[in-house]
N, C-alpha and C positions, 0 to 999 in steps of 0.2 A: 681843484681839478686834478691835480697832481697827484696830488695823498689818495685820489678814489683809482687813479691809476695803478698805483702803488697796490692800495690792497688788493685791488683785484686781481696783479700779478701772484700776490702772495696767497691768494686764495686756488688762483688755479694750481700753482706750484703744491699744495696743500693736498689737495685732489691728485694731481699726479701719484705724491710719494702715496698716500690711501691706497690708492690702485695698485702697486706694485708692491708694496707690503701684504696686502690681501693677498696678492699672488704669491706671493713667497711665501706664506703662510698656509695655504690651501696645497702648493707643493708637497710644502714639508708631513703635512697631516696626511695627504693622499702616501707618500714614502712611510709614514709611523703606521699608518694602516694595514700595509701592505704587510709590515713583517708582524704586528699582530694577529695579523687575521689568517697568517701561514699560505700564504698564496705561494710565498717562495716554495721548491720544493727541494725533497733530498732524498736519498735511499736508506732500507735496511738489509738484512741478510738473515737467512735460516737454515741451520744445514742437520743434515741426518747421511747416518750410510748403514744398508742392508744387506748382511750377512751372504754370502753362499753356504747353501745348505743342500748336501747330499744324503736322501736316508732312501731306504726299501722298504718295505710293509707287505707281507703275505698277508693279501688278504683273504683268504682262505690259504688255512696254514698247516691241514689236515685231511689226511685219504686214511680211512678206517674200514678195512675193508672186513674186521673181527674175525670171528672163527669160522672153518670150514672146511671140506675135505674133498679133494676128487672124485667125479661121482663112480662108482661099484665100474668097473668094464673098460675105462678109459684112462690112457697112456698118460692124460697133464689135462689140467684145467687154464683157461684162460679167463686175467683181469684187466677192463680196457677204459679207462675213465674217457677217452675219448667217442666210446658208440654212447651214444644219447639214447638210447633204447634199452630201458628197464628190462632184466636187472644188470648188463653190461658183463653179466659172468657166463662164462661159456665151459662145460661140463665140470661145473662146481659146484657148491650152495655157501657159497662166501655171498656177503652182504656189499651189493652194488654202488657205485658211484660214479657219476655222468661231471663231479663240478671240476676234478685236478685240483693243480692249488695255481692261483693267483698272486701275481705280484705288483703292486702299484707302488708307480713314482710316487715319492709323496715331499721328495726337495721343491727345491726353486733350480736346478740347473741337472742338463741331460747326462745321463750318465752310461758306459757301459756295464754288460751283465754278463758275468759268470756264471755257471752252476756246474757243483758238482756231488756225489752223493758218499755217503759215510762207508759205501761197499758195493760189489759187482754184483753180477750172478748169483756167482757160483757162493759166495758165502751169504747171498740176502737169502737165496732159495734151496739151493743146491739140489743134487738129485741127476739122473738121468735117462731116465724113461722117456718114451715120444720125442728124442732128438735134446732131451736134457733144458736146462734152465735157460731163458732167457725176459730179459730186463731192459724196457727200453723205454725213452722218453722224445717227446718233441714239443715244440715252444712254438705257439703261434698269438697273433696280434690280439689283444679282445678289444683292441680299438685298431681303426686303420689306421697305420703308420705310425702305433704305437713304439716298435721295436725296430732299427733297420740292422737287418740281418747283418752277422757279419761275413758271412755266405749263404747266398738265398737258394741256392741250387740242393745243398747240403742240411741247411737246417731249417729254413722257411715253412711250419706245418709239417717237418717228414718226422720219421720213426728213427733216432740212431740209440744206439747200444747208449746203458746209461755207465756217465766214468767215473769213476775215484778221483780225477784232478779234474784242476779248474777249465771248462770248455766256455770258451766265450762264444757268449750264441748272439748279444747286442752288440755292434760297437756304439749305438745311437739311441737310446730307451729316452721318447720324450719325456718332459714334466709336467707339461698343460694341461690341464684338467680336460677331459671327455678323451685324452690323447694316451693314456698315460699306464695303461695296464697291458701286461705280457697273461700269459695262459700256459699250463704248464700239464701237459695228461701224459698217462703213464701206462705200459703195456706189460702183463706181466706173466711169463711160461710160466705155471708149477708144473712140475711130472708128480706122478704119483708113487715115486720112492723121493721128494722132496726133504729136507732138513723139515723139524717139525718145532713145536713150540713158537714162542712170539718171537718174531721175525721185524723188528723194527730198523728203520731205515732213515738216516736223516738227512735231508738235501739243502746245503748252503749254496747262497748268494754274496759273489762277492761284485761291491761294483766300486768304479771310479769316476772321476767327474770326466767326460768326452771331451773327445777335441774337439 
């Protein structure tokens, strides 16, 4: 009776340690799985860096106004890229233009704009019949709030004298697309004792990245 006591103890004892080996076993498999199967986690990193980029772009970058002469009776002819009404020339027969020239941000960051042109008046046109030679430009937005004046009273859309040095007409030319274009027409006295032959004229843009 003793000896069936006996195994019996050692059978339950038996069973015990099974069960708790199991367990320890099922632990460890559940912990080996874990880091197989990547349930841990961890980070990575990716890095890039984009340029500031300032440029200008005329986009139209040509007024051709060709040949032509004051018409027979009258003091100076006028050329005015700004009247939108064909042929835009008034007692001439010089060859009309309604477009100016345009200039588009074409960077990634706002810049101010300068402009000035390669000669005045008197040596683009010269002459002085009908109150003599006069030469003049104004800058307005071809988007809204493309440009913010750097005096709205003075240059916003008006007519001033065109200069030889740099006149800052932006201090704020956005860069965002549909935002991003200035407009630039041009008014211009011939008299009819004028300088004659090609008369060319060249207008730089000077700009920098805005504060």
């Amino acid at each position: 009776m003793k000896t069936d006591n006996v195994l019996l103890v050692v059978a339950v004892i038996a069973v015990i340690v099974s069960i708790v080996g199991a367990g320890m076993t099922y632990n460890y498999l559940t912990a080996l799985r874990n880091k197989l199967t990547g349930l841990a986690t961890s980070g990575g990193w990716i890095n890039l860096s984009v340029e500031s980029k300032i440029a200008l772009n005329f986009t139209y970058n040509m007024i051709n106004w060709s040949n032509g002469s004051v018409s027979d009776g009258q003091d100076f002819a006028i050329l005015d890229t700004s009247n939108q009404s064909s042929p835009n020339v008034t007692n001439g027969n010089w060859r009309g233009n309604s477009v100016g020239l345009v200039i588009q941000n074409i960077g990634n960051r706002n810049v101010t704009l300068k402009l000035k042109a390669s000669s005045n008046d008197t040596a683009f046109v010269g002459g002085s019949a009908g109150g003599g030679p006069q030469y003049k430009w104004k800058v307005r937005n071809n988007y809204t709030s493309s440009c913010r004046f750097n005096d709205t009273t003075y240059y916003n859309n008006k007519w001033t004298n065109v200069n030889t040095s740099d006149q800052l007409f932006c201090d704020y030319f956005d860069y965002v697309d549909g935002v991003d274009e200035v407009r630039i027409d041009f008014w211009v006295r011939i008299p009819s004792d004028s300088l004659t032959g090609d008369r060319g004229n060249t207008i730089t843009a000077t700009f920098d990245q805005a504060n």
